[in-house]
C-alpha positions in Angstrom: 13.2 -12.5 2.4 13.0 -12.4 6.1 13.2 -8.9 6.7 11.1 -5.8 6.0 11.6 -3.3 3.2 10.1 -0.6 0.8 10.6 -0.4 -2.6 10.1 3.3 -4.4 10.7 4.4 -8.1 13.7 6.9 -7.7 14.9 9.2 -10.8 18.5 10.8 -11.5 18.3 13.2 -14.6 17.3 10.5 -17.1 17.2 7.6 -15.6 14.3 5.6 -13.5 14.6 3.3 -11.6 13.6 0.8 -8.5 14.7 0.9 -5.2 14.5 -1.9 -2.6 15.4 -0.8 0.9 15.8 -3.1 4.1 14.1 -1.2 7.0 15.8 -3.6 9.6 19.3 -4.0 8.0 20.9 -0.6 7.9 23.1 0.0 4.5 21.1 -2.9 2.6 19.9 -1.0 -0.5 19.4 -2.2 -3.8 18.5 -0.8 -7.5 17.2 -2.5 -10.6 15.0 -1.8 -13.7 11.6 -3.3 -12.5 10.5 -4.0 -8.9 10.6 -8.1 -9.6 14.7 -7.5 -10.3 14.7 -5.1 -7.0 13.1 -7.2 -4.9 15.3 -10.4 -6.5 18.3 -8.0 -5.8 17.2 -7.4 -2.1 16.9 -10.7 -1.3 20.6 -12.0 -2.2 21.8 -8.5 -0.9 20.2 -9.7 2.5 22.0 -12.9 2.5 25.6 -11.6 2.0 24.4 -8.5 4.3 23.5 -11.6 6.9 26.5 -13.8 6.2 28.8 -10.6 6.3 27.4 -9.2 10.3 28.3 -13.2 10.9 31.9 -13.1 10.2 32.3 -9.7 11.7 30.4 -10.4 14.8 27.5 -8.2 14.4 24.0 -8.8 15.9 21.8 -10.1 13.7 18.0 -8.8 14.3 15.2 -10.9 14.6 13.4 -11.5 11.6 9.9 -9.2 11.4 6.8 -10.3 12.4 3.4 -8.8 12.1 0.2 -9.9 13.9 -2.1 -9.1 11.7 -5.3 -7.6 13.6 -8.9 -9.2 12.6 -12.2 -6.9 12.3 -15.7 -7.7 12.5 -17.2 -4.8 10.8 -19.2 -3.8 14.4 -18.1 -0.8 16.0 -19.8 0.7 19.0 -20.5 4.6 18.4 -21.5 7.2 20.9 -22.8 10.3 19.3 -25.0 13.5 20.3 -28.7 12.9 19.6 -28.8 16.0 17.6 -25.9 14.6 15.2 -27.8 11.2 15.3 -30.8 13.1 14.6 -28.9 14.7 11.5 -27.3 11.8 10.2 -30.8 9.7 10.6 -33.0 12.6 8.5 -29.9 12.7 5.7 -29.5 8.8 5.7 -33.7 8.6 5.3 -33.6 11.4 2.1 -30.8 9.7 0.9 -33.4 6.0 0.7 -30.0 4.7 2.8 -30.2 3.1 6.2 -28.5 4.8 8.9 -25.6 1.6 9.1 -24.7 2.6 5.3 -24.8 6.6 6.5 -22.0 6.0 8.6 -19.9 3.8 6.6 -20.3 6.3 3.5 -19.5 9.3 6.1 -16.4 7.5 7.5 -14.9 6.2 3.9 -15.2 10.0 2.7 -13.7 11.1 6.1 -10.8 8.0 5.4 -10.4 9.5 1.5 -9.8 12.8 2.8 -7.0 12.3 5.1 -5.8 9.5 2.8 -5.4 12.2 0.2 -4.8 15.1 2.4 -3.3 17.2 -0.9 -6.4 17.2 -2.3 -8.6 20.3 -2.8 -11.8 19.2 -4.1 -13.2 16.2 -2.0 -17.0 13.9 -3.0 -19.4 15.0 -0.7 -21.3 12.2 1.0 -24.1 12.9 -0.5 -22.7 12.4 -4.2 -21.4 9.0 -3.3 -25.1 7.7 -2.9 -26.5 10.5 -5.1 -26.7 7.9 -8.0 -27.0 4.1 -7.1 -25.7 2.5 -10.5 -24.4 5.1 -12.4 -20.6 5.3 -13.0 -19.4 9.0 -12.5 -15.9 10.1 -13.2 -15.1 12.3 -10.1 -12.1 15.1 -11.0 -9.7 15.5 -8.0 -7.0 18.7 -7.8 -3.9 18.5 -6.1 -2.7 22.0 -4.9 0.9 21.5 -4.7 1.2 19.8 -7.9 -1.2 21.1 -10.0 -2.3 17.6 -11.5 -5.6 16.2 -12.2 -6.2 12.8 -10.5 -9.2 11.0 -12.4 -11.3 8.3 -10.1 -14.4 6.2 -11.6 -16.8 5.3 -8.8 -18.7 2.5 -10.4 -21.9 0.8 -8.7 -21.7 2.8 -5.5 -23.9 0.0 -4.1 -21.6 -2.8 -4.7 -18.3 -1.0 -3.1 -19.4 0.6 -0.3 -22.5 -1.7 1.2 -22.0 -3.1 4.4 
């Protein structure tokens, strides 16, 4: 495969199945009954979509390539001293330093517009409220009136820095 694509689960009436898309090559779409058929699917589509722009002359694009970006973990962070102040006297009741403060505050803050449909949201202060605990944390999405179920287990282990 040398080109980018997505693959969805798409549904007519009855029938479910997967979808592998080129994003580069328009009109190369595929279907199958799991993703590993799609995605087997996609790439022979791409060949004869390849093979076919050659005869008729088309350009061919260049294949995609990410750089992927590195990060250290080290942010610099200008803040008010009153929020610093705040955040300090929470992180100190919380027996948390004021590093792990921050990274809990901004992994609720990333959940929250990760999961923008979601009503109910963990305060910060529930993520640390119990150390080793597991606690089964009840989500519920407005426009679709499910119930998303998330186990946050060892709060210590996944969110230290």
């Amino acid at each position: 495969m040398i080109y980018e694509f997505k693959m969805y689960q798409a549904q007519v009436e009855d029938h479910i199945f997967w979808v592998a898309e080129s994003k580069v090559l328009n009109g190369c779409v595929v279907q199958a009954d799991t993703p590993q058929e799609a995605y087997h699917n996609l790439e022979l589509a791409e060949e004869d979509w390849l093979e076919t722009a050659k005869e008729l002359g088309w350009n061919i694009p260049d294949a995609s390539i990410h750089e992927l970006k590195l990060y250290s973990g080290k942010v610099a962070l200008r803040i008010s001293p009153m929020v610093h102040r705040d955040a300090a006297k929470y992180a100190d009741e919380q027996g948390i330093s004021l590093n792990q403060y921050f990274n809990n505050a901004i992994i609720a803050y990333n959940e929250r517009s990760r999961y923008s449909e979601v009503a109910q949201l963990i305060p910060v202060s529930e993520i640390n409220q119990s150390r080793t605990e597991t606690k089964e944390v009840h989500y519920h999405l407005t426009k679709t009136d499910m119930t998303v179920n998330f186990n946050i287990i060892k709060t210590e282990d996944l969110y230290n820095v």
